[in-house]
C-alpha positions in Angstrom: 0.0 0.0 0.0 1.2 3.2 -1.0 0.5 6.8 0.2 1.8 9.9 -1.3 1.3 13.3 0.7 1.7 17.0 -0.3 3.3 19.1 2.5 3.6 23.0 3.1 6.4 24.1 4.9 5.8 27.1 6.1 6.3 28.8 9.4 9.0 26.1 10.2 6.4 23.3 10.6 5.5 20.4 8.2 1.3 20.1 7.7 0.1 17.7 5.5 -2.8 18.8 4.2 -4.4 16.2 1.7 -3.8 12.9 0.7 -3.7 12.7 -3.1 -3.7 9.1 -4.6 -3.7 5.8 -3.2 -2.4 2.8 -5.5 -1.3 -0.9 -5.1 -4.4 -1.6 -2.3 -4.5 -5.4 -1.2 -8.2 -6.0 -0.4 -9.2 -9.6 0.6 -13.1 -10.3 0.3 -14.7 -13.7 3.1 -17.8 -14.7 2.5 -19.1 -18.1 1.5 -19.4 -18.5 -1.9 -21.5 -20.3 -4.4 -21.7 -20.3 -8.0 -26.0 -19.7 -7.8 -26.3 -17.6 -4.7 -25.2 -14.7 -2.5 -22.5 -12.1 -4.1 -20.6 -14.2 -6.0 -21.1 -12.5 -9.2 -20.9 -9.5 -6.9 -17.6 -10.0 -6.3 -16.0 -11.4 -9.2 -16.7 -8.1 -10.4 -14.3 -6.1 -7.5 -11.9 -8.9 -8.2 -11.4 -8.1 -12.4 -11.9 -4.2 -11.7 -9.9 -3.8 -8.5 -7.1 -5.3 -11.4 -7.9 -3.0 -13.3 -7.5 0.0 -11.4 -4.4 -1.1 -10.4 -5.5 -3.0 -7.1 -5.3 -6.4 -5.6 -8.8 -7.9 -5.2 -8.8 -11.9 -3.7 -11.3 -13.7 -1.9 -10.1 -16.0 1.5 -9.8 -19.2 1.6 -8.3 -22.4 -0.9 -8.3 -22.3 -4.5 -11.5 -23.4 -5.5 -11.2 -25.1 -9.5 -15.0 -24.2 -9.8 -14.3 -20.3 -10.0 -11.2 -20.1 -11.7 -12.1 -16.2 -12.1 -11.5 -15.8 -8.6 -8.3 -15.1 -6.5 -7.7 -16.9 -3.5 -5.6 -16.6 -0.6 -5.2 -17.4 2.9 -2.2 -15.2 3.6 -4.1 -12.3 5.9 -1.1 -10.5 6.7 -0.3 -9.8 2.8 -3.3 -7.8 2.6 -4.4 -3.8 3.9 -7.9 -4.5 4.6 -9.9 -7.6 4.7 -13.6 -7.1 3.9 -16.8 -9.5 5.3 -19.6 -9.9 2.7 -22.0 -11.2 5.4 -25.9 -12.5 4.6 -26.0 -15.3 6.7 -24.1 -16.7 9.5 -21.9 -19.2 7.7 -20.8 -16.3 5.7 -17.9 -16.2 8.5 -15.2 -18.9 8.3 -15.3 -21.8 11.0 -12.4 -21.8 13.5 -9.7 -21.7 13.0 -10.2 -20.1 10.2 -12.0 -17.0 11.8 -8.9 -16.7 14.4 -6.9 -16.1 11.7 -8.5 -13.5 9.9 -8.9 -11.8 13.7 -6.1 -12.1 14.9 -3.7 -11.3 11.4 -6.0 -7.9 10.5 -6.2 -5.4 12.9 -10.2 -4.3 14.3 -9.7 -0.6 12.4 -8.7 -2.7 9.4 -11.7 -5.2 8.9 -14.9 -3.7 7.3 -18.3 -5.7 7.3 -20.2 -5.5 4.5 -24.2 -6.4 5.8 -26.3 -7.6 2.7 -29.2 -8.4 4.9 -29.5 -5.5 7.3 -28.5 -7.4 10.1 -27.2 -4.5 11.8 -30.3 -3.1 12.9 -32.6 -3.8 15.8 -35.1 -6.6 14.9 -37.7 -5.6 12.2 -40.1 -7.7 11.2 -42.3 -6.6 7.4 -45.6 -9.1 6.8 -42.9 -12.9 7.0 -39.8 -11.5 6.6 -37.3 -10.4 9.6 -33.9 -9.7 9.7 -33.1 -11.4 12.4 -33.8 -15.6 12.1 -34.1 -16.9 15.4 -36.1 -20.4 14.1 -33.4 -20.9 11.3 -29.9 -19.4 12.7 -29.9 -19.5 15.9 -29.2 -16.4 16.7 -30.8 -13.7 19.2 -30.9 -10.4 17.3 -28.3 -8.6 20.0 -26.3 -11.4 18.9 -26.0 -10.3 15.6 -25.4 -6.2 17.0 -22.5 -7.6 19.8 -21.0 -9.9 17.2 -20.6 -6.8 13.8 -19.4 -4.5 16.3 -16.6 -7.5 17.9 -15.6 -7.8 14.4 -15.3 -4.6 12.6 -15.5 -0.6 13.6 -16.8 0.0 10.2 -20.3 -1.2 9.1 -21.8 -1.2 5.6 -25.3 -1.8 4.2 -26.3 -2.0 0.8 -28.8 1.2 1.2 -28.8 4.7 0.6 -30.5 5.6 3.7 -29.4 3.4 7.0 -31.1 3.5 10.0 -28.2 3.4 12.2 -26.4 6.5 12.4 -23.0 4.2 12.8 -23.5 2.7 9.1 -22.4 3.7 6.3 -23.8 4.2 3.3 -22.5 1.5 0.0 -24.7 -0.2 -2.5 -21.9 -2.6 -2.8 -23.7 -4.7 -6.0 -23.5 -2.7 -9.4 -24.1 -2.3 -13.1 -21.5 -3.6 -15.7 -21.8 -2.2 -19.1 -19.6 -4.6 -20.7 -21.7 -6.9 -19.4 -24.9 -6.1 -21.2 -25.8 -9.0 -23.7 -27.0 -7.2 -26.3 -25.7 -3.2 -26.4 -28.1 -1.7 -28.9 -27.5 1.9 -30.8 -31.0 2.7 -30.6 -34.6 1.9 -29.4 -36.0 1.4 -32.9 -32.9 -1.8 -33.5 -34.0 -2.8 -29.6 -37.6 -3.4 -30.3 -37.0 -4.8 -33.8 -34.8 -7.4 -31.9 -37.1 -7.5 -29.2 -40.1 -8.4 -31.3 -38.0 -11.4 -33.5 -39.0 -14.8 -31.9 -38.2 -16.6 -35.3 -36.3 -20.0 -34.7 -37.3 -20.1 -31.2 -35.3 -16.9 -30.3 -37.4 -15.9 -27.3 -39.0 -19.4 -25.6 -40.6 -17.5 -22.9 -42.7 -14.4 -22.4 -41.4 -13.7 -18.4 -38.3 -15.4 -16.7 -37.5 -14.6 -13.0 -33.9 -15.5 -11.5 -33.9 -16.1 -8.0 -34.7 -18.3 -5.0 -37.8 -18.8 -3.2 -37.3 -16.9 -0.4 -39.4 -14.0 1.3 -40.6 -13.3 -2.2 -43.8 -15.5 -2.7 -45.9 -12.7 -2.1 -44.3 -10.5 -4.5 -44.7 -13.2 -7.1 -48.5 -14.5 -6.4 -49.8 -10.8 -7.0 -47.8 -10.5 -10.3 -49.2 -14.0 -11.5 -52.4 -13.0 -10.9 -52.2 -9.5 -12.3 -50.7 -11.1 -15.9 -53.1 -14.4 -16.1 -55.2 -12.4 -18.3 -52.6 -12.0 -20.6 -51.2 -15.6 -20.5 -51.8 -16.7 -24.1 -50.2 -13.1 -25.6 -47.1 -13.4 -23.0 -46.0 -16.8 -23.9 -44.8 -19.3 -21.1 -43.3 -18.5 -17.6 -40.5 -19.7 -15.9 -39.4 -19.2 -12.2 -35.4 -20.0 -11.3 -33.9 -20.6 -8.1 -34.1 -23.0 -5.1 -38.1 -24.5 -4.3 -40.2 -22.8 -6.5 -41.8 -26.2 -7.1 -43.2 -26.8 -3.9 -43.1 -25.5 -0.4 -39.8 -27.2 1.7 -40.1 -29.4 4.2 -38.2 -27.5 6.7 -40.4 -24.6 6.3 -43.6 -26.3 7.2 -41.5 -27.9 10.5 -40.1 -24.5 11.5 -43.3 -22.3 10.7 -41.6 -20.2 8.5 -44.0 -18.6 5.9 -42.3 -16.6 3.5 -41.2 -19.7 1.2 -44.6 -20.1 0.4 -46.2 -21.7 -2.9 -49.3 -22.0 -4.9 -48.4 -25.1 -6.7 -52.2 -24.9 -8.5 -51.5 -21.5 -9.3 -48.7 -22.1 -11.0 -50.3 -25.2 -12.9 -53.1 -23.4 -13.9 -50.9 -20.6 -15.6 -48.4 -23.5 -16.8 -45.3 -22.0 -15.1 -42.4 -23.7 -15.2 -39.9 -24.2 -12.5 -36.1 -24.9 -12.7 -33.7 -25.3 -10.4 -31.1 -22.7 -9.5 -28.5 -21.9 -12.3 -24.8 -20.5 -12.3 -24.2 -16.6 -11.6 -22.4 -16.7 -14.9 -25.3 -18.3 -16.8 -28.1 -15.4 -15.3 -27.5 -12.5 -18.2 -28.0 -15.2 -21.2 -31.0 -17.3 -19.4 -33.0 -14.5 -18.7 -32.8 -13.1 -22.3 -34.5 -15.7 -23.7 -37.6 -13.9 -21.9 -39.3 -10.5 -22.9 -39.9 -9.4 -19.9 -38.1 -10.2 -16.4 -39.5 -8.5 -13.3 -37.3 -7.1 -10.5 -38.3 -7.2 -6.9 -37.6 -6.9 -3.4 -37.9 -8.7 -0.6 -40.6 -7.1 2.0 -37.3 -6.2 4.5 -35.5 -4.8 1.1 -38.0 -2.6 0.1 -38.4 -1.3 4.1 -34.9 -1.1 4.5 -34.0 0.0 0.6 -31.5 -2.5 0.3 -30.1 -3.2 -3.3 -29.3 -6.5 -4.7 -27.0 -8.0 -7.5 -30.2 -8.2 -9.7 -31.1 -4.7 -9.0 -28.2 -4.0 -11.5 -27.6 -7.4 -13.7 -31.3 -7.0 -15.1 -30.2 -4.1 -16.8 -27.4 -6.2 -18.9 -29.8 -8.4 -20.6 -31.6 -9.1 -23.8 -34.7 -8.5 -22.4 -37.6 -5.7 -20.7 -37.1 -5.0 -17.3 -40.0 -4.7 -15.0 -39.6 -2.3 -11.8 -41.8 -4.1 -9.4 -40.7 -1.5 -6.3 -41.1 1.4 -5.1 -41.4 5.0 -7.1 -39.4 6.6 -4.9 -36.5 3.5 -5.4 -37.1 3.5 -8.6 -35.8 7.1 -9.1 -33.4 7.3 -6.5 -31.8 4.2 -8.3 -32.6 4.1 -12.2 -33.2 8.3 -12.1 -36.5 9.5 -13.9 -35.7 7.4 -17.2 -36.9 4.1 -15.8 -40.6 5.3 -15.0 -41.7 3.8 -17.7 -40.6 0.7 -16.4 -42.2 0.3 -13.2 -46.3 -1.0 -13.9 -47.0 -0.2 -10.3 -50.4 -1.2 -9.6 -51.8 -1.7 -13.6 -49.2 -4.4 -14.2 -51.7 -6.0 -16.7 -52.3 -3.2 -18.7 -48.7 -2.0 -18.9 -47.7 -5.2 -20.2 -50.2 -4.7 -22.8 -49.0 -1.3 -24.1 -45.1 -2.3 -23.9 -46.2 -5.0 -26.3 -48.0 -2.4 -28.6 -45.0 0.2 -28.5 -41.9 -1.7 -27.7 -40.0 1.7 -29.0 -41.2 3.8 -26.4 -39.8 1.3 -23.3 -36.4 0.4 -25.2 -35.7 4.1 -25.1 -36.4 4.0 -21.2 -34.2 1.2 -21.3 -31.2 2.3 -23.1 -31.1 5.6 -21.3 -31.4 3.7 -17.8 -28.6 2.2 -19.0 -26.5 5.5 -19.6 -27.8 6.4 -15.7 -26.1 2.9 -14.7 -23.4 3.9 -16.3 -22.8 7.2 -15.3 -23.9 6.3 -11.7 -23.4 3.0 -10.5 -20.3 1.8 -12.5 -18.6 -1.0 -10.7 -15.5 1.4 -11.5 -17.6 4.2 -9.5 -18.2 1.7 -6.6 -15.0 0.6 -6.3 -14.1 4.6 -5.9 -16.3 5.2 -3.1 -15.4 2.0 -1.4 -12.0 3.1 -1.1 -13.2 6.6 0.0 -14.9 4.7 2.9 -11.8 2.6 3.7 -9.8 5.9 4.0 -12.2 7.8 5.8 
């Protein structure tokens, strides 16, 4: 890690008086990983743009052959700051693994990164909480005592914590380079768009992620398109027990991972299981339309997610299912058009009748992505936070 200062010597005494450029930063990412959940794609992205920008980017633990993309280490002491990417409790290392980390980074060194809003009293929005007694374990002053043992520094993935101690960091972002399909114009979009020849779009509306806290999200939006099921095309839901409600769920009591498996017959949907991070931009273009939303906590807490952003990269129409005010505070006043709101049916209907007119609210959400939520941009203010 290198610092370079600009003095003024004057009056015989030497004042530094800003710190001008930091380069060569070792960061070193823990949290469990898995190719089809948490922030895996998440951060492959730090790890080819911290490169890029001239910084070391590597996630702990033993090189794993299934993520070649990925730079491991268990060498603590080689890096400047070593950064928790925490949703769930096995998200920190077993022992001794945890010593390790603890005992080779100092506390003013070690920054938690809280996707699930942990770090907050316990709130609890129609099934979903933050804190899961029935299924961790763990008391919510548990959760409070154990961030603030770990780390001085606390992040969440919103733009307006609760807790005066947390900062501020979406964290997840938008990769332009990642964008399937990066067309000139809304007129070549919707010409594109509208081609199904040869089997080009199977479905009419994919969704990408698991079954959890989002059923009720779901069932309204089923119900609000089944008029429209023989124009749309066929459905398909991906992610982890969409097919039926899980065992464990029934024994624990745990709504929230609810299903309608006659609903879902009746409409024909079909159900896969959960699919590669890497594999998410190409599945979900083989849809025209793929809804974004957020769990109940999310949307009461404002908390962003990986999909927030990577809908934005694919072949397909995104639907805003959150929020106005999210909506603009995230995608800015160009993705209006995008969110149905209440009339889901009927603004299905029109996007279908003038495809032009929502490409162009596509494409310039895209510049807004760009200009504001670059993974080159988040990387920026990251390291703001880490010198602050």
């Amino acid at each position: 890690m290198k610092l370079l200062f600009v003095s003024n010597l004057t009056g015989g005494s030497d004042r530094v008086y800003t710190m001008m450029w930091r380069c060569g930063l070792k960061l070193l990412f823990v949290s469990r990983t898995d190719r089809s959940a948490r922030a895996i794609s998440t951060i492959t992205n730090y790890v080819q743009v911290g490169k890029q920008l001239g910084h070391e980017v590597a996630v702990f633990g033993e090189q794993r052959s299934e993520l070649p993309s990925l730079n491991w280490s268990l060498d603590v002491k080689r890096f400047d700051f070593v950064i928790f990417v925490i949703y769930m409790p096995a998200d920190f290392p077993d022992l001794p693994y945890l010593a390790q980390l603890l005992d080779g980074m100092p506390k003013e060194r070690r920054v938690i990164i809280d996707c699930n809003g942990r770090y907050n009293e316990t709130i609890r929005v129609e099934h979903d909480f933050n804190h899961l007694e029935k299924l961790d374990g763990h008391q919510g002053w548990e959760w409070l005592e154990g961030f603030e043992a770990v780390s001085d520094k606390i992040l969440q993935p919103t733009l307006t914590p609760l807790r005066p101690d947390v900062y501020s960091f979406l964290f997840h972002a938008y990769e332009a380079a990642a964008v399937a399909r990066p067309y000139t114009s809304p007129v070549q979009a919707a010409q594109a768009w509208t081609d199904t020849a040869n089997g080009a779009r199977p479905y009419g509306i994919t969704y990408v992620g698991n079954n959890w806290q989002r059923w009720t999200q779901i069932r309204c939006f089923l119900e609000a398109i089944e008029p429209l099921r023989e124009t749309l095309g066929p459905i398909c839901l991906v992610g982890w027990d969409w097919g039926k409600r899980p065992e464990w769920a029934a024994e624990l009591g745990l709504h929230g991972v609810d299903v309608d498996v006659a609903l879902l017959q009746r409409l024909g949907v079909e159900t896969r299981e959960a699919i590669p991070f890497d594999e998410v931009v190409g599945f979900m273009g083989q849809a025209r339309f793929s809804p974004v939303f957020l769990r109940p906590l999310y949307s009461h807490l404002g908390l962003v997610t990986n999909r927030t952003f990577e809908t934005f990269c694919t072949d397909t129409m995104p639907l805003l299912m959150l929020p106005d005010d999210q909506v603009e505070a995230i995608y800015g006043p160009h993705a209006r058009p995008l969110a149905p709101g209440d009339k889901v049916a009927d603004r299905l209907e029109d996007m279908m009748r003038h495809p032009e007119v929502y490409w162009d609210a596509v494409l310039k959400t895209r510049l807004h992505l760009s200009e504001h939520h670059s993974y080159q941009q988040r990387f920026k203010e990251l390291l703001a936070i880490l010198e602050s």
